[in-house]
N, C-alpha and C positions, 0 to 999 in steps of 0.2 A: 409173540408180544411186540408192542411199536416201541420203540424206543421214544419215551419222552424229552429227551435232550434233542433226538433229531425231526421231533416234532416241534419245538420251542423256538430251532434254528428255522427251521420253515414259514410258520407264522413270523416271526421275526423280519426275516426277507422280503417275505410277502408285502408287509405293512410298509418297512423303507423303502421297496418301490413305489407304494403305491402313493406317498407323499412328494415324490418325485414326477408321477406320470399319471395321475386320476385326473381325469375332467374333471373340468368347474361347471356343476349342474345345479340348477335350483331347486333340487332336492335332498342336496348334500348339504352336509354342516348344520343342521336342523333338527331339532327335536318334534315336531309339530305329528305324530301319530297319523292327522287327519291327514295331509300335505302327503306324507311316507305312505302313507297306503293309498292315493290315489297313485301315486308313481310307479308303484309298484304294479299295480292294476293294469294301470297303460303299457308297461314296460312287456308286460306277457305277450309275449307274439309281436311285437315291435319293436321295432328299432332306435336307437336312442334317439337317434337326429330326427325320425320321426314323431316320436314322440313327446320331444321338447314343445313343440306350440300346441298342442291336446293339451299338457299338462298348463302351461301358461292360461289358454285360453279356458279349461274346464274349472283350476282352481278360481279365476275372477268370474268369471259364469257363477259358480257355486263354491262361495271360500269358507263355508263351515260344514260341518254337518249337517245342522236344520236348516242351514237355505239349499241342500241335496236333498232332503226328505220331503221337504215341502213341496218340492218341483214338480211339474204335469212331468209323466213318464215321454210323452213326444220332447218335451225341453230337451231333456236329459238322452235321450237318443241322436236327437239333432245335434247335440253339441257335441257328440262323437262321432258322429257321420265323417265315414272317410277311413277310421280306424279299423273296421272289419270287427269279429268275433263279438258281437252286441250282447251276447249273453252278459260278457264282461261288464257293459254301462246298466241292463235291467238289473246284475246284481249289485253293483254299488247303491244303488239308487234303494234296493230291497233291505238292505244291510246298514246303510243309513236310515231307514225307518227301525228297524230293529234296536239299532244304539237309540235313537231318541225315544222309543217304547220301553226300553228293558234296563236299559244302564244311564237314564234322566240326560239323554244326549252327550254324555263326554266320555270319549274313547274309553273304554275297558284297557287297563292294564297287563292284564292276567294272558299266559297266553294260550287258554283254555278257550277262555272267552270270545281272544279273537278269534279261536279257532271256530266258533258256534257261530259266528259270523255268516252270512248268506256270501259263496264266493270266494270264503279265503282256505288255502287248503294249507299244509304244511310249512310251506318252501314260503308263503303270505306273512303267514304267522309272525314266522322266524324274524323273518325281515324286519316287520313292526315290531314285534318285541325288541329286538336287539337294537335297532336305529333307535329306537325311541324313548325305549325304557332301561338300555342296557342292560338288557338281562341276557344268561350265556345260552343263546339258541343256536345253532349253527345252520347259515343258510343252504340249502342244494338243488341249486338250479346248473342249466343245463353245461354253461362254465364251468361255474365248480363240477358237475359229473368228467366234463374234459379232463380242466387240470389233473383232476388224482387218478383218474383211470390211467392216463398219459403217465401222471409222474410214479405212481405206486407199480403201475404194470396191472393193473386191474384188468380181466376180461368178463366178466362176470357181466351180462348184458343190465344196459343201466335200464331198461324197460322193462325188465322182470320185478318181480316180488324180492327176491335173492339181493337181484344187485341193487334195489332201491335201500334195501337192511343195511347192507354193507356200507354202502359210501356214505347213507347217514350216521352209523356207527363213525367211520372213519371219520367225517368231518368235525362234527363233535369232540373227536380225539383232538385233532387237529386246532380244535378253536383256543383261541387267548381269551379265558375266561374275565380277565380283568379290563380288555378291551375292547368286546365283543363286537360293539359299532364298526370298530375301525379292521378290525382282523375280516368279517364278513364282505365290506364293501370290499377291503383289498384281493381278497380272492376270486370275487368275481367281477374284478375291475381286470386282474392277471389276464382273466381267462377271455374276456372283451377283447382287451388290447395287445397281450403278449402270446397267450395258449389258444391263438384261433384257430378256429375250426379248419382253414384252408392257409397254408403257406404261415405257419406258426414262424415267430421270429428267434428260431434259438440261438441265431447266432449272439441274440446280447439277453440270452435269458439268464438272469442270474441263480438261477438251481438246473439249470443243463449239466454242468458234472455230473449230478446225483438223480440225473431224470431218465428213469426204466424205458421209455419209449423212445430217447435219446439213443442212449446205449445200444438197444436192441434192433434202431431202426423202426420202428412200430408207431411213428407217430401218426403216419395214415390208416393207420389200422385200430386207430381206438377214438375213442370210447365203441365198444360193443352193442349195437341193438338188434333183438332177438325179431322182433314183431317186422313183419313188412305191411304196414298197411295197405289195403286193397282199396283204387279210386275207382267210384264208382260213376257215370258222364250220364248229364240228366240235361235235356232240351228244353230251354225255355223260349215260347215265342210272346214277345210282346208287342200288344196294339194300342199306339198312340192316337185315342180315337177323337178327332177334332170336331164340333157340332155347333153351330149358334157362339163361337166365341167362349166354349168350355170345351176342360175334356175330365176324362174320367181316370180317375186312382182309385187303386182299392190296397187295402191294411193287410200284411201277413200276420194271421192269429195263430194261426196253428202252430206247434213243438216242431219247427222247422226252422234251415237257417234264416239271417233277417228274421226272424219272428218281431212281430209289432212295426215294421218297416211299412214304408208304403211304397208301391210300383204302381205302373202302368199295368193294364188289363193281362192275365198270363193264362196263356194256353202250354201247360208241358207237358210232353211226349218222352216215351221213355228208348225209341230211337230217332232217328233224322227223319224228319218230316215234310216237305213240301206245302208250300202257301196254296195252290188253288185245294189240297186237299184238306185243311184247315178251314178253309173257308166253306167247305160242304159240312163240316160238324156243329151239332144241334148247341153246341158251347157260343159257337161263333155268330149263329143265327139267334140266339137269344142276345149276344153283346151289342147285336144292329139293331134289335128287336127289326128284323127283314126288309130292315131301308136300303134304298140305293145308295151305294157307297163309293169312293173314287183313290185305288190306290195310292196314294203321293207319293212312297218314295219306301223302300227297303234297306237295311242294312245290309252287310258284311257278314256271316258268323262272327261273331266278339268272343273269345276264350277266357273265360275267371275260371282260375284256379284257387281253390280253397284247401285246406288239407289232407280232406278226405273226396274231395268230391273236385270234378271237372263239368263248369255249366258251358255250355254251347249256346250262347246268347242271339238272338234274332230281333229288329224292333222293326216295326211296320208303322208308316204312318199312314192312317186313314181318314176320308172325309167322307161324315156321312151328311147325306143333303135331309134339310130339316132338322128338328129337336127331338132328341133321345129322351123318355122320360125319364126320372128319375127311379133310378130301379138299385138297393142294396145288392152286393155289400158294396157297391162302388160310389165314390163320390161326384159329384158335380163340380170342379174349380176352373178357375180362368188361370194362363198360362203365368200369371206376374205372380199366383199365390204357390205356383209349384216349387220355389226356393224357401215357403215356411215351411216344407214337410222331411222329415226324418227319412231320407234312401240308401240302398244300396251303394257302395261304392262301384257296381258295376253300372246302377241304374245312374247315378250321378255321373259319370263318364258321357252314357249317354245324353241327358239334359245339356251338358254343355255342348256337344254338339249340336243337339235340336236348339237351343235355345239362338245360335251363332245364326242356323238358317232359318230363323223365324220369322224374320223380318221380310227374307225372301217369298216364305211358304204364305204371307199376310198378303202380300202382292200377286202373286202369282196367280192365288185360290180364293182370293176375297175374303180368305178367312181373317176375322178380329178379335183382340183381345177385349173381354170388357173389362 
């Protein structure tokens, strides 16, 4: 059985630090559901300080609901470009038409409701619930999984079925029903800035007396995850193909990462591959449709790592003499329109460099922009 007195003294402590040492963020202090649950969105896989100008710049891009529903889905990707994990911006965007179809455009209270949400899963929920509506949801994200595995002594791997029960069990025990907002921010404000992941600050933590991982030594040794995920290295070669003062982009449709993204022409190979032998496959000779062509310039291997997955990035820039016709799925633009399009944070990397020696590559090669 927890002891609920020394669960009261925990929350308790929790909250007076936190009014002491939480960031001043522009999504704190707020009831605004719409405002809380983009922050929330953004916050999943990034970082605060990166995500402070995303949220800035997405809320005045799109400051209600219906001006995010109404958006072309390229708007709404492009405005996250840079951020990675785009599923995240296709489902705000899906989930914002759903609130204006289903609930006459104004956030659902209920936390069923947000749950039926496109995109928001549990740990979403909570968050909006509680920030917003102050109702007793208790939030468990990857913080909170630290703090309590740390402080309670938990090894119950937090990636299993088992220990996802447990620690929601337990936080829930742990929550200040009466101040739900503020007990949730502060525990996972603890776990940001006092219970980090590396080189945790116990020397001024104020529940280190009573902290199991403290005691025990154990604090490198938790939280517990069961799962090793397995990365799998996928080769993408891409051709920056210059012609007449255009070149060609083509859209990822497919249930892949960047889906709805736009690149440059891709050739991937599922091991390391060599340029003149790329150049003999019937891919590549349908991308020239068989014109003479004039290497410019190769890249580096470029490494992005994503979570599950290692790409081995290649870019090629090529000149083919004459006009390529116009042939799907690829499109026809001039280099000044390639900063309207929705990319890769790998492929945007690249563009700024191409773009730095473009000026060069116009001189050099007679190539122009129209």
């Amino acid at each position: 059985m927890l002891d609920h007195n020394n669960l009261h003294f925990i929350s308790s402590t929790l909250t007076h630090w936190y009014k002491f040492n939480k960031r001043e963020l522009p999504w704190r202090e707020i009831h605004d559901p719409y405002r809380i649950w983009i922050s929330e969105i953004i916050l999943q896989q990034t970082r605060v300080a990166q995500g402070f100008d995303y949220f800035v710049r997405f809320t005045h891009q799109f400051p209600d609901i219906k001006s995010l529903a109404m958006a072309n889905e390229d708007e709404v990707l492009k405005c996250w470009q840079g951020l990675g994990y785009y599923s995240r911006a296709r489902n705000l965007h899906a989930a914002a038409k759903q609130i204006v179809e289903n609930f006459n455009g104004e956030f659902p209270p209920s936390y069923n409701d947000i749950l039926s949400l496109k995109g928001i899963g549990e740990y979403t929920a909570a968050a909006i619930t509680s920030f917003a509506f102050k109702l007793p949801f208790a939030v468990v994200d990857g913080n909170v999984f630290r703090f309590l595995s740390r402080y309670f002594g938990i090894h119950t791997p937090i990636d299993s079925g088992a220990g996802k029960k447990e620690f929601a069990q337990l936080a829930n025990a742990l929550l200040d029903p009466n101040q739900p907002d503020l007990h949730n921010q502060a525990i996972m404000e603890f776990g940001a800035l006092q219970c980090t992941p590396n080189a945790p600050d116990c020397a001024n933590c104020p529940l280190a007396d009573s902290c199991f991982a403290k005691e025990h030594n154990l604090i490198a040794s938790l939280p517990v995850k069961g799962n090793k995920t397995k990365v799998t290295h996928r080769y993408f070669h891409h051709f920056i193909v210059l012609s007449n003062g255009i070149l060609l982009l083509n859209k990822r449709t497919k249930k892949d990462i960047w889906q709805n993204l736009y690149e440059f022409p891709l050739y991937e190979s599922s091991d390391p591959m060599e340029l003149p032998d790329i150049i003999q496959t019937e891919w590549f000779q349908s991308l020239t449709h068989q014109k003479s062509f004039q290497i410019i310039t190769q890249s580096n291997e470029i490494k992005h790592l994503l979570s599950h997955q290692t790409i081995h990035a290649f870019f090629y820039i090529i000149k083919i003499d004459g006009q390529i016709p116009a042939s799907p799925p690829f499109l026809q633009i001039t280099t000044d329109e390639l900063s309207q399009y929705a990319v890769s944070r790998l492929t945007e990397r690249f563009i700024k460099k191409f773009s730095q020696n473009l000026d060069s590559l116009k001189n050099e090669y007679n190539f122009t922009s129209n």
